[in-house]
Structures are given as structure tokens and as C-alpha cells.
N, C-alpha and C positions, 0 to 999 in steps of 0.2 A: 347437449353441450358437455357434460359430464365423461360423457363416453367418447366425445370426440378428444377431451384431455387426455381420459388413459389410453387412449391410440398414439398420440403424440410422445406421452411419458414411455410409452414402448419402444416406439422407434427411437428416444433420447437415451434408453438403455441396452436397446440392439445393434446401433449405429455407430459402427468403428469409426474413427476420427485420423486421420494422416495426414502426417506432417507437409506431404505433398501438395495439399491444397492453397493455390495462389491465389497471394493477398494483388490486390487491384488496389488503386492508390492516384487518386485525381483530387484536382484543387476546382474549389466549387467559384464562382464568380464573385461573392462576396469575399472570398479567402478562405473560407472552411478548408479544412483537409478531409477528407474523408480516403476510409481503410476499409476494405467491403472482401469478409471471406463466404464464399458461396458452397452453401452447406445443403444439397437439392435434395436428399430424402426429408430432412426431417421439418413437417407442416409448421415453424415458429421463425420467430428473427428476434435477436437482443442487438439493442443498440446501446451505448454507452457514447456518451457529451463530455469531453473533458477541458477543462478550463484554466488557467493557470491561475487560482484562486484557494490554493489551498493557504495551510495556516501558519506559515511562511510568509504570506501576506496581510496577517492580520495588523499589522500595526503598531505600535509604543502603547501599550499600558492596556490594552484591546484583544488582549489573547483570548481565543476562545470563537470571536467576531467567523470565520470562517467557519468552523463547525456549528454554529446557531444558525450561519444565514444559510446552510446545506439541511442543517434538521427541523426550521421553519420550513423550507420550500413544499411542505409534505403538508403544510396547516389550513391550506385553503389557498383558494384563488379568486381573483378578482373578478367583476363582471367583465362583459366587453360586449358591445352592442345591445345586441338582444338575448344574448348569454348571459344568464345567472350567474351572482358570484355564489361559490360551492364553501362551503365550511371542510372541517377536517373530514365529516362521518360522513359526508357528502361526497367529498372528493373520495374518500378511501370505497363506496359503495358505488359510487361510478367505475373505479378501475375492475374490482369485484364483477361487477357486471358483463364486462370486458372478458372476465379470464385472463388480466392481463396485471404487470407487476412493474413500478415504477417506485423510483427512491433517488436518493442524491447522500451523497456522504461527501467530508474534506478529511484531507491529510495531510503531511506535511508539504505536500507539493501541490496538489492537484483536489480540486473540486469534478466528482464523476455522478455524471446524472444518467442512471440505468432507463432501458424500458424492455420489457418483453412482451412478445406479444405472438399470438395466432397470425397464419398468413393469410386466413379467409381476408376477404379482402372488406368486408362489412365491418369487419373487428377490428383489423388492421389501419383503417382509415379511420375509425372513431379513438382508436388507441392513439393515432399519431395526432389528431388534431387538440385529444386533451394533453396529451405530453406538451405540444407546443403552446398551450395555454398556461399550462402549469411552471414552464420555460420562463416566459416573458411576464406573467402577471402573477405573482405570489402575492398572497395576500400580506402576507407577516401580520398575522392581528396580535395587538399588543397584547392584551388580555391571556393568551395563549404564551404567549413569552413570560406574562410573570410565573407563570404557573411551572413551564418547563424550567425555569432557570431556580428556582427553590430547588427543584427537583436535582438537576444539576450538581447544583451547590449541595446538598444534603449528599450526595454519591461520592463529592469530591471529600467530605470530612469524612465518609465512612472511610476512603480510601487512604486518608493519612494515620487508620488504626491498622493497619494491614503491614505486616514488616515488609513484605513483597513490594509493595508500590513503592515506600518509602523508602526502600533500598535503590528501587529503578530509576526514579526519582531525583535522588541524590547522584545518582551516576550519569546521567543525564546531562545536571546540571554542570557536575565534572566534565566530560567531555567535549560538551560544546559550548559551555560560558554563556556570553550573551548570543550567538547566533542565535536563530526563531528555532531552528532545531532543539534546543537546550530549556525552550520558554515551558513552563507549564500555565494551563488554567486555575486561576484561581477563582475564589468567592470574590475579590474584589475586583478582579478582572469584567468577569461576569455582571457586579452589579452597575458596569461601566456602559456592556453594552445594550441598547436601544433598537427598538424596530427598524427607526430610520438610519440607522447605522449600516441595518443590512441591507435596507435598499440601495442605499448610497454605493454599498458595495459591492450587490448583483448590478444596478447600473455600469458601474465601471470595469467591474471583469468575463461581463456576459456578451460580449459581443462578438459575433459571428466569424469576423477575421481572425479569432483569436482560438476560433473550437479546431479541438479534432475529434472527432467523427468515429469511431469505430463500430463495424455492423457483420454481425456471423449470423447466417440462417441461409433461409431456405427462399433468397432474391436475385434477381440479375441487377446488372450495375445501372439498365434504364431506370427500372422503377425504386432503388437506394436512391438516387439522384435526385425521384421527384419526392421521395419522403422526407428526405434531409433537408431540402426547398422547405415544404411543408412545415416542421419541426421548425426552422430556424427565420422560415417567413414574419413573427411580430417579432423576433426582438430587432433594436435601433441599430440599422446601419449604421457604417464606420466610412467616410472617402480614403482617409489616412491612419492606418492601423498602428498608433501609435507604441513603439515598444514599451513594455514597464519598468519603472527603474528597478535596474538590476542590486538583486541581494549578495551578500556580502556571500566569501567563499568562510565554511570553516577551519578557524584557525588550529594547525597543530599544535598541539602541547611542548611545550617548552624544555617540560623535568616532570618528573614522577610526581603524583600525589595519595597518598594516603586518606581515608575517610574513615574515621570509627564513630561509627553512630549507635550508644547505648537503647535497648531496646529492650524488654523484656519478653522475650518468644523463647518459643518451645526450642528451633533451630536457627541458627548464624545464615543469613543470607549472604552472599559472595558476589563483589560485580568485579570483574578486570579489563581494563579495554582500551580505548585511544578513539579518537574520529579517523573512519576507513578510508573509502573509495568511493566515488559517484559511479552512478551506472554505465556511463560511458567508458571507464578508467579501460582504458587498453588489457590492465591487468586484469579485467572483471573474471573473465574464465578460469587463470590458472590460480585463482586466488579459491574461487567456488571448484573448484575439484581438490585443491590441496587442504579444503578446510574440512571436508566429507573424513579426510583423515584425520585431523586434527582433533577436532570435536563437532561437527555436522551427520558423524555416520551411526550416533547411538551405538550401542554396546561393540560398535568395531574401533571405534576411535580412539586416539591417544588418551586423550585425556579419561574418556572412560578405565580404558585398561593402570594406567598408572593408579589414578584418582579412588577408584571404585573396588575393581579386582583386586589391585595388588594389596591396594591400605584399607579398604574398606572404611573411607572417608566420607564419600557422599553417595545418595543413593542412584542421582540424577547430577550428571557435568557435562557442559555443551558448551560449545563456540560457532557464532555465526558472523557475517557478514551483513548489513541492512542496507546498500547504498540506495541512493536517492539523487535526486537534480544537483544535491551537494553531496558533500562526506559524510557518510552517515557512520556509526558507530561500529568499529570490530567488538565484538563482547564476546568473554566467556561466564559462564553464570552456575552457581552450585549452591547446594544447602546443605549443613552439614551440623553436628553436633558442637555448640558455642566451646567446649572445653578442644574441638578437633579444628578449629577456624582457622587456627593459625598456621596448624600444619597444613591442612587443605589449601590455602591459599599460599604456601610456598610451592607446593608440589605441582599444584597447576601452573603458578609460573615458571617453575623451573621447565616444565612440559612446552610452555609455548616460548619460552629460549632459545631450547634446544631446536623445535621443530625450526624456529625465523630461522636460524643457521644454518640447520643442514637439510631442512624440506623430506620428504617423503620418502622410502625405501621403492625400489619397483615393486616388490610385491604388493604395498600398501599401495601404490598408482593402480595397478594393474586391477588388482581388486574396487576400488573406487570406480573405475574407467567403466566397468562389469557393471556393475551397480546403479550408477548414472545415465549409461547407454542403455542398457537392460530393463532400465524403467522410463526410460522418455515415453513412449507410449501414450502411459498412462497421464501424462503432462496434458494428455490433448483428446484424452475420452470423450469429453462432453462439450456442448456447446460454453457452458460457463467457463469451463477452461480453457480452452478455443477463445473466447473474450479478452480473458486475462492476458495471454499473450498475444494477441493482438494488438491491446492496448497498449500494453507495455513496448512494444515495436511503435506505436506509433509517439507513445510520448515521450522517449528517448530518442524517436528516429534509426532506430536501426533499420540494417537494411531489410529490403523485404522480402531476400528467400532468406535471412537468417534462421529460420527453424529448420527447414530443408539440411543446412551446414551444420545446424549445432551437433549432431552427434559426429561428424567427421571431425569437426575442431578440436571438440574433447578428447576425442580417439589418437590427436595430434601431441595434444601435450605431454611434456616429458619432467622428467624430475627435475632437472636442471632450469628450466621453466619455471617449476612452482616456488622453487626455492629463492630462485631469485625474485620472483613478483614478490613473497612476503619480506625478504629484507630489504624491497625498494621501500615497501609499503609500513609495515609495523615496526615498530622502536622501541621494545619490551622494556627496556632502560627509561621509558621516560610517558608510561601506561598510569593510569587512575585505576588503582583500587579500591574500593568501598566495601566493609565492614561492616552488617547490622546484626547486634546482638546481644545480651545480656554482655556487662562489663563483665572483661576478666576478676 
């Protein structure tokens, strides 16, 4: 076995990856969607379960409820016939056994329950039948939840001694207000929720008409077909796949707000930003090439060269974009000496003023365009990566040669493009800054 993995970890580091390879895309009987890229040298398969169950969905006063019922699902599993119920060290030494690797994480959108596995077909079919155990009957034993949720809790207070958090924190909360985006975890969040809370909540968002499916390895679309059946065979059929009620969009900002939050640290943490763009936003591309110049391209970007070079303000300045199912947050973020804060954070926003105005130089496009096309490649070396954008085509829906096109799209955009996508998009007049640092 041993030596059948480092066969496999060879081939996963020998195996060039290209963009050319087509995603296959069928609707399963129950309503699954399933996304199947066919990856024939290398002896493995990863499948990823996605759910519209992220933390987004947790609920009034129950923050946190998605990310417990995703880090219980790992705690054990239930009996079922003549199957043993398995404890944690149980469950975790049966996938061991396997050579094989399963997990579940939530975010703010999406609940993703991984599996990897060998395509010997002895491994492969004991992998798939306890994934679809571990699917439908979690155990959630409470005794395990008191334990993890102290734990929790005790990480969440260390993280309010941290000026970083409590900066991110605070700009967060600036940005999105009350949307689920904006919520954090707290201790009393937590001590709200219950075992049965998360059954109640894999009951309700675990249902097959609801999954999509994504699967990269080394399978044809018969036998993906019949494993996805398999995986998805106990959990409760749906006749009417009821939509969820739909979450509220994030609201723009109105006007400017300022945050100065007294702190005592070493360095002044810096946030500036607004709620951005969803994944879908039409502008999604000329906004991610125009920010590579802005502040996305490390020591080539605007903000570096003003920020860093010229004034020698901060040691590290960056701007990204994060969209998500909603508007996720533009931010630019820096640390800098508490007596240099205040200049730092003029100079950056002067930076990103000027940039919403008049957008990119061609030579800063051109160079970008280099850099971006130049490194797609590497977006798609590995099967894990190969995953990620997979999934990500499947749960936005994008189309399904879009990887094939993305570097001609890119290659497309022009200045006039980017400048306009950010003055559709950003409104530096009316941006949340936040301040943490020892008082002037």
C-alpha cells in the first residue's frame, strides 16, 4: 500500500494539468447536478458534496450553527443495520485504513464535504460506501460538542487579544452591518447551540436535489454516475425540491465611516473598503485584472510603490476583491507605525481615488495581462486545484468551457474596461475605514 501511494504522489507531481480538459455536466434523477473532469493517468478521484448550507444560513442568534454541524460531521457515525456505530478514533482509523481522506468545512455560502480516494476499486467502493454513511448519519454526540465548543470559545477570546482580528472584525462588521456576512461567532452564540440543532439542520439542507457534485480523477461518467447514486443513496428523498428562502442582498453604504479603535500594539492596523461584487457580477474580470495593479500584484502594485517605496509607511499594502453568492468586501489592508497611521491611510486612499478615476496605464495592463496569463498554468497543476475550480464553475454556474476562455477574456480587456468596472463598482467617498492602535 505504501508504495502504491508514492506511485500515485509521483504521478500527482509529474502530471501536467490543462485547461483543455472537459467538464461533463448531467442532472442525476433525484436533482443532483453532478460536474465530472476526467483526469486518466493519475490512479485517484476527489469528489467534493456542496450544499447551500453555509453560515449564511445559520440563523438569528445561532451564528456559528453551520460551522459545528460541518466540524461535528467528522465525530462519528451512527449505526445502521448491522453496521456498527463508529466513534471519532473509529471513524478517523477506518478512512486511515483506506488511504483515503474525507472532511466537511462551511463558509459563508456553502457547506463542502470532500473525499479522496484510491481508484483500486476494493478501496474505492469501501471509501464511497463510508462517505455515504458519514453523509446521512452523523452521529453528533453531545458529550463531544461540549468539549469542542469550550474549545472554540477559549480561541475566540484569544482572538479578541490579537489587534489583527479585532481590526478585521470591526471592519467586517462595518461593511456588511446586519447581513450574515457581517455576523461573527461569538461565546454566546455558541453556547446557544445544541446537537439537535445540527440535526435539525443537516435534515433540512442535506438533500440530494439540492447537491452539486463535483469529481476530478481518474473515472469515466458510467462509473461517477453509479458512485454518486451510492454516496447519495441514504440520505431522505425530496418529490418537491423546495427553494430556500432567499437571503437578503448586501446593502451599500450610504457615507463614509470612520473607526478608531484604541489598542495597545506594537503596529496601527489599517482596513479601508466597502461591500464589492458577487461572483457572478459581469464586472468580476476586469475588476480581478485591474486590482493585480492596484494592490493584488505585491511589490508591483500601486499601492506598494506609493505606500512602501516612496514613503516607506508600511512594510506590506494590499487590495483584494472576495466576492461570494452575495457582495463580498473590496479591502485594502496595511500595518504601519501608530505615529505613521494617519499618513498611511491618507496615501492609500488617495491611491485608490485616483486609481477608481482613471484605472490602469497600458503598460501596468500589459504587464498584469503577462503575469496573469503567464501563470494560469499553474491554477490547474494538481488535482486539488483542478477541484477548486471546478467547484467553483459549478456553484456559481458558470459556464463550462470557461477555463478554456479565461485566458482569451483576460487577453481582451482593455483600460477603458477596468476603469469603468471600478467607478461602476467602488465609491471611495462613501468607504469604511478602520483604525487600530495605540491613541494618538
Amino acid at each position: 500500500m505504501k508504495k502504491y501511494l508514492l506511485a500515485c504522489l509521483c504521478c500527482l507531481i509529474l502530471t501536467p494539468a490543462s485547461a483543455g480538459i472537459p467538464i461533463q455536466f448531467w442532472m442525476m434523477d433525484n436533482g443532483a447536478k453532478v460536474y465530472l473532469m476526467e483526469v486518466p493517468n493519475l490512479p485517484m478521484v476527489d469528489f467534493q458534496l456542496e450544499f447551500d448550507a453555509g453560515s449564511r444560513r445559520d440563523g438569528k442568534n445561532t451564528s456559528g450553527l453551520a460551522q459545528a454541524t460541518a466540524m461535528m460531521m467528522s465525530k462519528g457515525i451512527q449505526a445502521q443495520g448491522n453496521l456498527p456505530a463508529l466513534d471519532e478514533n473509529q471513524l478517523g482509523e477506518a478512512w486511515a485504513d483506506l488511504g483515503a481522506v474525507a472532511g466537511a468545512n462551511a463558509s459563508l455560502d456553502r457547506m463542502s464535504l470532500s473525499l479522496r480516494s484510491l481508484t483500486r476499486p476494493e478501496l474505492l467502493d469501501a471509501a464511497i460506501e463510508l462517505a455515504a454513511r458519514q453523509l446521512a448519519f452523523p452521529a453528533f454526540p453531545s458529550e463531544v460538542w461540549q468539549t469542542e465548543r469550550q474549545r472554540w470559545i477559549a480561541s475566540i477570546k484569544e482572538a479578541e487579544t490579537k489587534p489583527g482580528a479585532l481590526a478585521a472584525r470591526a471592519f467586517s462588521q462595518a461593511v456588511f452591518g446586519s447581513h450574515p456576512y457581517g455576523v461573527e461567532n461569538t461565546a454566546e452564540s455558541l453556547e446557544a447551540i445544541d446537537t439537535d440543532m445540527m440535526a435539525d439542520f443537516h435534515a433540512t439542507h442535506f438533500v440530494p436535489c439540492r447537491a452539486k457534485i463535483s469529481i476530478v480523477g481518474s473515472i469515466g461518467r458510467e462509473q461517477a454516475n453509479e458512485l454518486v447514486e451510492q454516496l447519495l443513496h441514504a440520505l431522505p428523498s425530496s418529490d418537491s425540491c423546495e427553494l430556500l428562502p432567499l437571503v437578503d442582498e448586501v446593502k451599500p453604504l450610504t457615507e463614509a465611516k470612520r473607526v478608531d479603535i484604541a489598542f495597545e500594539s506594537a503596529q496601527a492596523h489599517v482596513f479601508i473598503g466597502q461591500p464589492g461584487i458577487a461572483r457572478q457580477h459581469p464586472d468580476y474580470l476586469p475588476l480581478i485584472v485591474g486590482n493585480y495593479v492596484l494592490g493584488g500584484g505585491g511589490f508591483v502594485s500601486r499601492l506598494t510603490e506609493q505606500v512602501r517605496e516612496k514613503r516607506g509607511l508600511s512594510y506590506s499594502v494590499y487590495s483584494y476583491f472576495s466576492p461570494g453568492q452575495h457582495a463580498g468586501a473590496f479591502t485594502v489592508g496595511l500595518q504601519t507605525r501608530p505615529d505613521q497611521a494617519q499618513q498611511a491611510t491618507e496615501v492609500a486612499t488617495q491611491v485608490v481615488n485616483e486609481f477608481v478615476k482613471n484605472g490602469p496605464t497600458e503598460k501596468e495592463l500589459e504587464a498584469a495581462k503577462n503575469f496573469l496569463i503567464g501563470g494560469f498554468a499553474l491554477r490547474l497543476d494538481s488535482n486539488r486545484k483542478l477541484m477548486d475550480n471546478l467547484s467553483n464553475i459549478a456553484w456559481f454556474d458558470l459556464p463550462l468551457d470557461y477555463l478554456d476562455h479565461w485566458t482569451e477574456l483576460v487577453d481582451k480587456i482593455t483600460v477603458s474596461d477596468i476603469q469603468q468596472a471600478f467607478a461602476r463598482n467602488l465609491q471611495p467617498e462613501r468607504m469604511v475605514t478602520v483604525v487600530l492602535g495605540p491613541a494618538p
